[in-house]
N, C-alpha and C positions, 0 to 999 in steps of 0.2 A: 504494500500500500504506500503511496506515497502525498505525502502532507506539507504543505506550504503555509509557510508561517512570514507574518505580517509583521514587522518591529513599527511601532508607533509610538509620538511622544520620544523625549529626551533627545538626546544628538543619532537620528535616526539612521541615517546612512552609518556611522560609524557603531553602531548599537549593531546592525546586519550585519557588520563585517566583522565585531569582535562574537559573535551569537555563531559566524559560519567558520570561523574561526577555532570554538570551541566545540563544538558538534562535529566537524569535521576529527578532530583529537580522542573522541568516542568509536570504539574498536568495534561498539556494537549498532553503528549506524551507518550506513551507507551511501553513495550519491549526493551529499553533501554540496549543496550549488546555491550560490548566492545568486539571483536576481530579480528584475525589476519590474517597471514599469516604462511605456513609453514617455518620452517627455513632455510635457503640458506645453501648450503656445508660449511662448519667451524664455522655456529653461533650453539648456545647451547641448543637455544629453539625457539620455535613460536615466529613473534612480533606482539605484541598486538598494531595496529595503525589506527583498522577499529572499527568505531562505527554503531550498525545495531539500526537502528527506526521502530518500526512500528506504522504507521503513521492513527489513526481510518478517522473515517468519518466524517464530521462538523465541520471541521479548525485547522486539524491537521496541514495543510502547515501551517497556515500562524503562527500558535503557531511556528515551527520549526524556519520560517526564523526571527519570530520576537528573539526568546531563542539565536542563531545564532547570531545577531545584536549586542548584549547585552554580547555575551562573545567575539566575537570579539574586543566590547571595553575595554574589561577590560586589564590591565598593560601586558604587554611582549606580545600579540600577535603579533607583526608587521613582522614577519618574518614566518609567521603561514600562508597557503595555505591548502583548505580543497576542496577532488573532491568529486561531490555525485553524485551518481549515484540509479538508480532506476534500478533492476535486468530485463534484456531483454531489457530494454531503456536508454535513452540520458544521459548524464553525464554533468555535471556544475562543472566549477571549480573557487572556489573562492581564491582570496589574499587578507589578511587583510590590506595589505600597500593599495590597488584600489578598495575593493569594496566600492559601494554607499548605504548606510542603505535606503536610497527611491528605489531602484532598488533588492534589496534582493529578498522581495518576489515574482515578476514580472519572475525573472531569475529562479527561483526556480517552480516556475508554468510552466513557457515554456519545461524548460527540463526536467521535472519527468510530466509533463501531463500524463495521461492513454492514449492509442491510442484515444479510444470514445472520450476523453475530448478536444482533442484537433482538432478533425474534425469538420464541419462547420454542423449548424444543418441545417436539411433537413425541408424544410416547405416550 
């Protein structure tokens, strides 16, 4: 599955690049790519403020939300909002000032579930 995540708030473009940065250094994440957006009328180029994951099979969530936890603590993020979103599905969006490092990866399974994963099994 692969999930794209949105830095908003605080020094954005360099929040993307220190966020693809540290996600890329995660053994258990993959496809690690930073980018963007086309540019609005008067800017100069693309902004680079989307980081894409792809996310393999056997714990790649909870590698994410735990990697996520971990830079979220680190110095200057408090003004740092990140939406992620799963292509065709739900979107999550976090604040570094309110999220709960026990509720990360709980939020993160709700809203990137696969359709199948989150239907009730039949039996």
């Amino acid at each position: 599955m692969d999930v794209h995540i949105s830095v908003t708030g605080g020094e954005t473009v360099a929040e993307a690049e220190s966020l693809t940065d540290w996600l890329r250094g995660e053994p258990g994440l993959r496809g690690v790519v930073l980018t963007g957006r086309a540019p609005r009328p008067g800017e100069m180029g693309a902004v680079l403020d989307t980081v894409s994951v792809a996310l393999g099979a056997g714990g790649g969530l909870s590698v994410l939300a735990s990697s996520l936890r971990a830079w979220f603590a680190q110095p200057r993020r408090s003004d740092v909002r990140l939406r992620i979103r799963r292509p065709g599905g739900a979107t999550v969006e976090l604040d570094a000032k309110r999220v709960h490092a026990g509720e990360l990866e709980a939020l993160l399974r709700t809203a990137l579930a696969e359709p199948d994963e989150s239907a009730p099994e039949q039996g």
